[in-house]
C-alpha positions in Angstrom: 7.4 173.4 -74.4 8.0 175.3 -71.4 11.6 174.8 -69.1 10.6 172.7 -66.8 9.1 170.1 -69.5 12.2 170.9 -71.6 14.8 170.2 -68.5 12.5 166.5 -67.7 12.8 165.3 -71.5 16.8 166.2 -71.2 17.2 164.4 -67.7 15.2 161.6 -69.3 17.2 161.0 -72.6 20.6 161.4 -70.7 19.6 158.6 -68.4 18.2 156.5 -71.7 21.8 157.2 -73.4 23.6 156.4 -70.0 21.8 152.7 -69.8 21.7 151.8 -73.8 25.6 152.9 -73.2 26.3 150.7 -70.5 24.5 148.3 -71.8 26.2 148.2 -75.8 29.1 148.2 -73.7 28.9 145.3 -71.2 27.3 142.9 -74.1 29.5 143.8 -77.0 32.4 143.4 -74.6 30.6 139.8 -72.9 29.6 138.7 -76.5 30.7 140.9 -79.5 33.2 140.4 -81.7 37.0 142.3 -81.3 37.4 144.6 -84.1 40.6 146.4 -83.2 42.1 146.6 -80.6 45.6 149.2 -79.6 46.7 150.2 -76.6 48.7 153.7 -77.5 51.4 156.0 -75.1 48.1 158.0 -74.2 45.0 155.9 -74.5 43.7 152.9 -75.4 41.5 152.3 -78.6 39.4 149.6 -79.6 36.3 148.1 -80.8 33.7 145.8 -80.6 30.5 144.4 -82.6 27.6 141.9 -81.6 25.9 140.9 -84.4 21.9 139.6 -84.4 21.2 139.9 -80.5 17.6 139.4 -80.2 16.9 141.4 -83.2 19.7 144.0 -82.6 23.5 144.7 -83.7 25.5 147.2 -81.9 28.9 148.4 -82.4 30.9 150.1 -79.7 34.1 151.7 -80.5 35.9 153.9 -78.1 39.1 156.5 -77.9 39.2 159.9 -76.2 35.5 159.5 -76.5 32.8 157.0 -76.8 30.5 155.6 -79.7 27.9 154.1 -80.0 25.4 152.5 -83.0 22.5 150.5 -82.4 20.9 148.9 -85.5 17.6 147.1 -85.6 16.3 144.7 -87.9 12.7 145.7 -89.2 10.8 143.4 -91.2 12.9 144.6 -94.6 16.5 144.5 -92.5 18.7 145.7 -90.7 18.8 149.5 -90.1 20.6 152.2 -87.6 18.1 153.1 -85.4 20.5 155.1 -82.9 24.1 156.7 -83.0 25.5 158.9 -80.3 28.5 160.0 -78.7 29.7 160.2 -74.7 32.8 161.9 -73.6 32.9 162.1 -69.4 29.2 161.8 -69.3 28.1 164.5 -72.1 26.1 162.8 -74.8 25.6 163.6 -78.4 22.7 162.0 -80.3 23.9 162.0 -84.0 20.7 160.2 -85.7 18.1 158.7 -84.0 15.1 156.7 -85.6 11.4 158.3 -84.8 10.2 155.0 -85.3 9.4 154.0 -81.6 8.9 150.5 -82.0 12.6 149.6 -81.9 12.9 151.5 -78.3 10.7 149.7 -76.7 11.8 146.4 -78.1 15.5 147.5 -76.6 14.3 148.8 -73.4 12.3 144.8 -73.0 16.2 143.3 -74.1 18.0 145.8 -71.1 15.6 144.5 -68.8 15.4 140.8 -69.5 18.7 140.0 -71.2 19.7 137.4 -68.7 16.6 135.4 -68.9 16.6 136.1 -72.8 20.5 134.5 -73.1 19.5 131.7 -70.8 16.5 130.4 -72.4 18.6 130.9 -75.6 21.8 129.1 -74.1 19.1 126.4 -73.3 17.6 126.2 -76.8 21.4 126.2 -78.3 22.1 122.6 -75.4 18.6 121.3 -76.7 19.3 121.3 -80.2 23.4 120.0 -80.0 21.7 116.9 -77.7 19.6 116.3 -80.7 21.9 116.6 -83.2 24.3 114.6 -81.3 21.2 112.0 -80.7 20.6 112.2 -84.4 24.2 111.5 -85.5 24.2 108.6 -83.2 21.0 106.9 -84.8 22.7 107.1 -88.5 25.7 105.9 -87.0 24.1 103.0 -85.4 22.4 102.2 -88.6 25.0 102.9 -91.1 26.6 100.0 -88.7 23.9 97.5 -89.1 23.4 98.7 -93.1 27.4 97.4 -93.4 26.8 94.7 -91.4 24.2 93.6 -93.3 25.9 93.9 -96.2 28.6 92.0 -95.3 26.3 89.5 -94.6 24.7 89.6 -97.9 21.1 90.8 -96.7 
């Protein structure tokens, strides 16, 4: 691999890290979970988990420096598929999957994750007005069923 090659593939997997970071960040923070959470004389420490999001889990948990862990769930589970490390914009990769399937299943969530959580927000509303529709019909006939008993029918 000569320098120049060497230099792209570096340029390239910082920008990666710097999206997947920002992007762990902004939806465990939108939708996760609070983990812990302490605000010291120095710093502030914390951190975060979003469970089964379109197929991912990610925890972020952050100090003097930044981490990250993406987990993936293949066909047999849920696995870590990426864990890395940012401190004022320097990255370290600590175990990434050579599996590429679950990077470009990520890089489609980054791009589309608004329409993704609308359409899901819309399938959630669908499904509560049909339960809520449902409920209504057995109360209605529970009604009559009592009535009807009352009446000796």
């Amino acid at each position: 691999m000569t320098d120049k090659s060497l230099a792209q593939k570096v340029a390239e997997r910082k920008n990666l890290l710097k999206k997947i970071a920002s992007f762990v960040s902004e939806v465990c923070f939108e939708r996760g979970k609070k983990l812990e959470y302490e605000e010291c004389s120095t710093h502030t420490r914390g951190k975060y988990e979003l469970k089964d999001f379109f197929g991912f889990s990610f925890v972020h948990q952050w100090s003097w420096r930044d981490n990250y862990d993406v987990y993936f769930n293949y066909n047999h589970g849920l696995r870590l598929v990426l864990q890395f490390m940012e401190q004022e914009g320097c990255y370290e990769v600590l175990y990434i999957d050579d599996n590429p399937s679950w990077l470009g299943s990520l890089k489609k969530l980054m791009s589309s994750k608004s329409k993704m959580i609308e359409s899901a927000e819309r399938r959630k509303k669908r499904l509560a007005e049909k339960e809520e529709r449902d409920a209504k019909k057995k109360e209605k006939m529970l009604k009559i069923q009592h009535e009807a008993n009352l009446l000796g029918l």
